[in-house]
N, C-alpha and C positions, 0 to 999 in steps of 0.2 A: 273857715267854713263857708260855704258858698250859700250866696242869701234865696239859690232857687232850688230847692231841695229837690232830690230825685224824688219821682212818682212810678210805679207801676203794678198791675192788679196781679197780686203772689198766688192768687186762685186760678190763674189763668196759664195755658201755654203762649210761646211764642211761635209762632209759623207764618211763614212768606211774610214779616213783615208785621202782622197784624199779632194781635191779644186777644185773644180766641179759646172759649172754653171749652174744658176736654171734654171728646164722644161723649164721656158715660155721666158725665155732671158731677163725677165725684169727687171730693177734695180729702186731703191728709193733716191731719194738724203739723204746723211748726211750734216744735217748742226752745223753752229757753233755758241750756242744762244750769244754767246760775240757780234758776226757783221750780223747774220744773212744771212751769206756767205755760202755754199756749200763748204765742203770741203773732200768728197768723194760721191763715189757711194755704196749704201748697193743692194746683192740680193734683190729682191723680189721674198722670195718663197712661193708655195702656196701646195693644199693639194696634190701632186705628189710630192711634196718635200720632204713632211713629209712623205709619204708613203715609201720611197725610206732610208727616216733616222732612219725610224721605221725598215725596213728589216734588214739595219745594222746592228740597236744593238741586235736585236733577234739575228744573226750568229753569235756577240760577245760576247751575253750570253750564246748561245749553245757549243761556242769555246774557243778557250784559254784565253780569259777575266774572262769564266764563272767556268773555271777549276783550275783559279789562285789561289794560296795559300795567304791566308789573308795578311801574310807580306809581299809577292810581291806585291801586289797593294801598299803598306803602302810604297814600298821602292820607286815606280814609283811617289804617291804624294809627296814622299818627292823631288825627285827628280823636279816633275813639282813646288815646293814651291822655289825651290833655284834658277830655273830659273826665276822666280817672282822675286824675291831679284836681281835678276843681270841685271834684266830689269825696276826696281822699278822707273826712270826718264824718260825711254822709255813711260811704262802705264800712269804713274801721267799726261802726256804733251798730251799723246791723250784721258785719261779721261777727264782732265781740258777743253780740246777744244769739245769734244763731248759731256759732260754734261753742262759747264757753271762753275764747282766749283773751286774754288781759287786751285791753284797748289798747296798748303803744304796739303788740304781736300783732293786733287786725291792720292795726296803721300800718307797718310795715309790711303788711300781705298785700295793701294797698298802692302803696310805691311800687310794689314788687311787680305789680300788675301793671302798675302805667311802664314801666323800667319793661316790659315784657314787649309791649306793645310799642314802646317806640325802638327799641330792637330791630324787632321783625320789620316795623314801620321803614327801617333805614337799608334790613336785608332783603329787602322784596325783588329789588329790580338786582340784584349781585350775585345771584344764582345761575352759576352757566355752565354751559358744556364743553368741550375740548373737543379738539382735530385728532387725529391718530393718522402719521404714520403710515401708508398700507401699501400695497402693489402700484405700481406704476398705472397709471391711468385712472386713477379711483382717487376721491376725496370721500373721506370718512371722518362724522363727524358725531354729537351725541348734544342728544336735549335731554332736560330734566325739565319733565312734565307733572301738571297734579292729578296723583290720582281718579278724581273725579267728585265723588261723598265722602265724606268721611265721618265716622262715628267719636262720639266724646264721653266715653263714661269717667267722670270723674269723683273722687271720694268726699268727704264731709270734714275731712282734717286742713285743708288748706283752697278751700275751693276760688278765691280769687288767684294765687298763685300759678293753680293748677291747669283753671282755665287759659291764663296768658302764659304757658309754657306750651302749651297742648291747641287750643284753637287757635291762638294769634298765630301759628307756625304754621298751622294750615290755612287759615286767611291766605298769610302774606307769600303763600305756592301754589295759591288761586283755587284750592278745594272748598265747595261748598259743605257746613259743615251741623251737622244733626247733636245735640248738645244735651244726655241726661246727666241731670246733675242727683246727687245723693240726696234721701227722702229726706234725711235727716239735717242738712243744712243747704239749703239751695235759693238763699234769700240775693245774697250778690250775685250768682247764677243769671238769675232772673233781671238783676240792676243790668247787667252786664250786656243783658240782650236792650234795654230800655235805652241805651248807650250806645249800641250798634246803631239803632234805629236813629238816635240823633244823630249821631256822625253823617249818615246818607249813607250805610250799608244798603247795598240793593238786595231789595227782599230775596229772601230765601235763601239767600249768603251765608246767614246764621239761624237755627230756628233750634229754641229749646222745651222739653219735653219735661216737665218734674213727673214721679211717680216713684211706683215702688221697685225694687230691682229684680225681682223675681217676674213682672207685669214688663214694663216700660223699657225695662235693660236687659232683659231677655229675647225681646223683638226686636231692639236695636242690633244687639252682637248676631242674632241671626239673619238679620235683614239683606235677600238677595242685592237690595241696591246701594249696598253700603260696600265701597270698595278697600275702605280701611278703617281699624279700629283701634284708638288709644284707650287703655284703662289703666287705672291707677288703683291700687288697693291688694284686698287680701289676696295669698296664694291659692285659696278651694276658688276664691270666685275668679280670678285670672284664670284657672284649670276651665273651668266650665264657659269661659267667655271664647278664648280659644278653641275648643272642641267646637263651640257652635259656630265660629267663623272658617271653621276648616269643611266644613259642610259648602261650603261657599268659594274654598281656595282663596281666602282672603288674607293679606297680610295682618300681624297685631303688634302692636307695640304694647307692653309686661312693665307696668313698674310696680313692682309687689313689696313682700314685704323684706325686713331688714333684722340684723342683729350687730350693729357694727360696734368693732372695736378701735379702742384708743389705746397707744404702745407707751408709757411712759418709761423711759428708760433710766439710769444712774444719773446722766448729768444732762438732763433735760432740766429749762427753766421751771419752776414750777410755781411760781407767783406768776409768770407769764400764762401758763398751761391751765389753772385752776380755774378761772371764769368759763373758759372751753369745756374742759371735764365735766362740770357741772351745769353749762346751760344748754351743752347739746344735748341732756338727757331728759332735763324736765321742759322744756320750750314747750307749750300747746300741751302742757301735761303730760306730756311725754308720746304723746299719740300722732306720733313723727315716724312714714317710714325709715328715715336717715338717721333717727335717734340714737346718741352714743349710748348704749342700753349694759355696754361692757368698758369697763376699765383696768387696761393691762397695766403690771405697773412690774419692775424689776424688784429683786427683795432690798436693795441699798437705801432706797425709797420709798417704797412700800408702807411703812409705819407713820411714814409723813404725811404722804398723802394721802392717809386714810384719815388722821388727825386733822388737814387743811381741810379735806369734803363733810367731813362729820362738823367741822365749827361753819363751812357754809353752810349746809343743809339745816342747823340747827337756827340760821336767821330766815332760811326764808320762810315766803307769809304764801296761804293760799285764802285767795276769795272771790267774792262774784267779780264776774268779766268786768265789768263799769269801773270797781272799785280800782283795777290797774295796776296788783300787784306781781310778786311774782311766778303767781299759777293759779290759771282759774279749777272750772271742775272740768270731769269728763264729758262726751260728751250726750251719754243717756246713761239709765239705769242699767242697763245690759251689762253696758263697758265698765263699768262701775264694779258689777257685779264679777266680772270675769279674773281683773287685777285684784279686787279683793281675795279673789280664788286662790292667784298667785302667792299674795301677801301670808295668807291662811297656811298655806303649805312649806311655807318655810320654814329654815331652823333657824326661829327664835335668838336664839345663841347669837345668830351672825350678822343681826343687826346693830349697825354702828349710828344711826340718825333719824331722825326725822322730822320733818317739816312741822312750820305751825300752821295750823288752823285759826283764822281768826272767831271773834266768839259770834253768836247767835246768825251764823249762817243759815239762811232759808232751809226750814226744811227738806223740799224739793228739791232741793241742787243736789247734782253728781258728783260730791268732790271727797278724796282719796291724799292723805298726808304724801309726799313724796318718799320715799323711804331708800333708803342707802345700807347694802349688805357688804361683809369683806369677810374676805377668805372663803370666797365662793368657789367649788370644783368647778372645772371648766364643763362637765360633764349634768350641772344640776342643771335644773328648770328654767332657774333666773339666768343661767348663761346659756342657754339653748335656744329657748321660746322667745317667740318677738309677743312681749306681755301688752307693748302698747296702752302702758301707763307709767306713771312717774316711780320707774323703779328701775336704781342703776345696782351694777354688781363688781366690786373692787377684786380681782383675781391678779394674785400675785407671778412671778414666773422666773425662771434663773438666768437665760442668756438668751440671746436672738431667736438658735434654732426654735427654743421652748416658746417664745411668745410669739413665732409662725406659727407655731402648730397649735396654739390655742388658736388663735385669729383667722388659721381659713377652717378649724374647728366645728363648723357650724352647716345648713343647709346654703343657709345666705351668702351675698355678697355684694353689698350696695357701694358702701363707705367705709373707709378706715384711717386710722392717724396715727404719725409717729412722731414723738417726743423725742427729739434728741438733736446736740449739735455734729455730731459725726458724720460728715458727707459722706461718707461712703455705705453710710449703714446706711442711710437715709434713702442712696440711690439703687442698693440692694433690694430693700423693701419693701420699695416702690416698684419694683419687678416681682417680687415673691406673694403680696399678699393677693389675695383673691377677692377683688374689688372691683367694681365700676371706676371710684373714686378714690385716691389717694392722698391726704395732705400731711404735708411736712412742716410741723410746729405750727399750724392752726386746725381749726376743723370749720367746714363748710365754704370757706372763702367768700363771708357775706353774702351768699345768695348764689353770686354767681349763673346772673344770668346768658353769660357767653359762656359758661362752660357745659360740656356735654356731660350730661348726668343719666344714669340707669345703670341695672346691674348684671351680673349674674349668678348661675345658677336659680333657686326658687327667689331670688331678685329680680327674677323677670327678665326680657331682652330688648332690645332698641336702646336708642336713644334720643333724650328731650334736651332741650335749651341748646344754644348757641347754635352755627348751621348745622351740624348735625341734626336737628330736629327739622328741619328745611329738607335735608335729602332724606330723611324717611318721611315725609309725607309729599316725597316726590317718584316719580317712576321715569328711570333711565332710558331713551330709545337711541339707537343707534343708527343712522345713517349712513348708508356707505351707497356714492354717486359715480357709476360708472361712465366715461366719458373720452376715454382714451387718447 
């Protein structure tokens, strides 16, 4: 832990540079879903906020941000990557308290951030364009440019993550970049700008906005001078983020929500497979859009691995974030309440586990046993609905065709996993499901920050991480040089 602890005022926005409080003087509580305690004050900015965040980055695209040589951005995120590294205990203890996720989960959102930033750090200047070909007398050739601004709404479930999948990508393609982070946790948000600013980001490079989403993130997605717009989160508010950036003919990038499944078939490992089934579901309390929220399983195994996930499920522990076990709480009363909804409406009958609770947990905390169903229709609620809490659903199935057609079964299609040593079925599969992402005999591929993630259908479109996330926050121009 680093002996100079980060500092910056969470009451305050970031813009050009400077910590500057919002127009209207008004702030929001941050609370801590562990006790349900207030443990700062966040800005409330609203659309003067933005307007103000928006002028900056335009004079930092028109100005030395915008005139920087590729490897100078590349050297300033590496630079913002190692100060992540030197703060990595500083972020994890105010993630953990501002989201609810176990400290070793914040630590890792932490890495995951510096591991972001030196990425992009190293793709900045290796972005290029290609010759083509053309008639006799002409050289034609193509740049990939940055868009110009670009917007950053990102959610409350992974907010260092999300930042360095989504801004570092725009940094390192030279877009100036407007930054609301969620009301509800945007305390690394805010580190994360106090970190720019040490690196030597030139002002207005990055400027963030806390407030509420209906205020702050409504005047961002509309904002005439925002040329592009990433969000992460539900499908009603991705619907209305796009509608308001179509007013504008602006591009968006969609990562919404998820219902992904895992395929376990007959003679898939399953000592291998079981830490996977299990921790892609509850991670962050399950409040993952990527969350394995469905477990296909063929009927040869079936019985087994409802027996392996019911004796896991029966040792894990939940409790406050600090404490570092294996689930904190949610991450307000809302969310709390909504998965309870879920849990309320099930049949009883079909539950197979669940989670402990440790004793004399804070009143005030959001926290919800993990709970484990089997012999779920693939038609019920718990295999439909993205619950976006710790609640997985074991649905059995008879042969390949049957456990396609459960798995593109859904609105979604973020993630999916198949269990089994047959290459061919494997390479099948991987053609047939309806996915962004496909993994064969793991799920998530540790992070995987070079691989391109997002999905389709109400999974939203675009893609983030690896260069793909580089050429959508870039705009292709083509040159053809006639010369004869």
């Amino acid at each position: 832990m680093t002996s100079t602890p980060l500092w910056y005022p969470t009451d305050k926005c970031f813009v050009s540079g400077e910590w500057v409080a919002p127009k209207g003087a008004e702030t929001l509580p941050a609370t801590d879903p562990s006790t349900g305690r207030e443990i700062a004050r966040i800005a409330r900015g609203r659309a003067a906020d933005i307007d103000a965040a928006v002028a900056a980055a335009e004079s930092a695209r028109d100005g030395n941000w915008g005139r920087m040589p590729a490897f100078e951005r590349g050297r300033i995120l590496a630079r913002m990557g190692q100060i992540v590294l030197d703060h990595v205990e500083d972020l994890a203890q105010i993630e953990a308290q501002d989201v609810g996720k176990p400290l070793t989960q914040a630590r890792n959102d932490a890495l995951a951030l510096a591991r972001y930033l030196e990425f992009y750090a190293g793709a900045a200047d290796k972005v290029m364009g290609e010759t083509i070909p053309y008639l006799q007398g002409y050289t034609v050739y193509t740049l990939r440019e940055p868009h110009g601004v670009t917007g950053h709404i990102v959610p409350w479930n992974y907010p260092m993550q999300i930042i360095g999948r989504s801004v570092g990508a725009a940094l390192a393609m030279g877009n100036a970049c407007v930054l609301k982070p969620a009301e509800e946790a945007c305390l690394t948000a805010l580190a994360f700008a106090d970190i720019a600013r040490e690196a030597g980001l030139p002002a207005g490079a990055l400027n963030v906005v806390p407030g509420l989403g209906e205020e702050a993130g409504a005047a961002l997605s509309s904002h005439p001078g925002i040329q592009h717009i990433s969000f992460t989160g539900s499908v009603a508010t991705g619907a209305l983020i796009q509608t308001a950036a179509a007013q504008n003919i602006v591009p968006v990038t969609l990562e919404l929500g998820g219902k992904s499944p895992q395929l376990v078939f007959d003679d898939a490992d399953l000592d291998t497979a079981l830490p996977f089934l299990v921790n892609a579901g509850i991670q962050n309390a399950g409040q993952t859009c990527s969350a394995s929220s469905r477990i296909l399983v063929q009927r040869g195994v079936y019985e087994r691995v409802c027996q392996m996930m019911a004796a896991r499920y029966r040792e894990l522990v939940v409790a406050p974030a600090l404490d570092d076990r294996d689930v904190g709480p949610l991450i307000s009363a809302r969310q709390k309440e909504i998965v309870e909804g879920f849990l309320k409406a099930a049949d009883p009958a079909r539950i197979l586990a669940r989670a402990h609770l440790v004793d004399n947990l804070p009143e005030g905390g959001h926290y919800v046993a993990p709970a484990l169903y089997g012999g779920v229709d693939p038609d019920d609620p718990l295999a439909q609905a993205e619950i976006f809490g710790p609640v997985q659903a074991l649905i059995p199935f008879e042969d390949e065709e049957d456990a396609v057609r459960i798995a593109n079964g859904t609105q979604y299609g973020l993630v999916a996993s198949v269990w089994t040593h047959d290459g061919a079925r494997q390479l099948r599969l991987a053609k047939r499901l309806r996915a962004g992402q496909v993994f064969i005999n793991n799920y998530g591929a540790g992070g995987g920050v070079e691989l391109p993630f997002g999905g389709v259908g109400k999974s939203g479109h675009g893609r983030e991480k690896g260069f793909e996330a580089l050429y959508g926050f870039s705009v292709l121009k083509t040159v053809a040089a006639r010369h004869g």
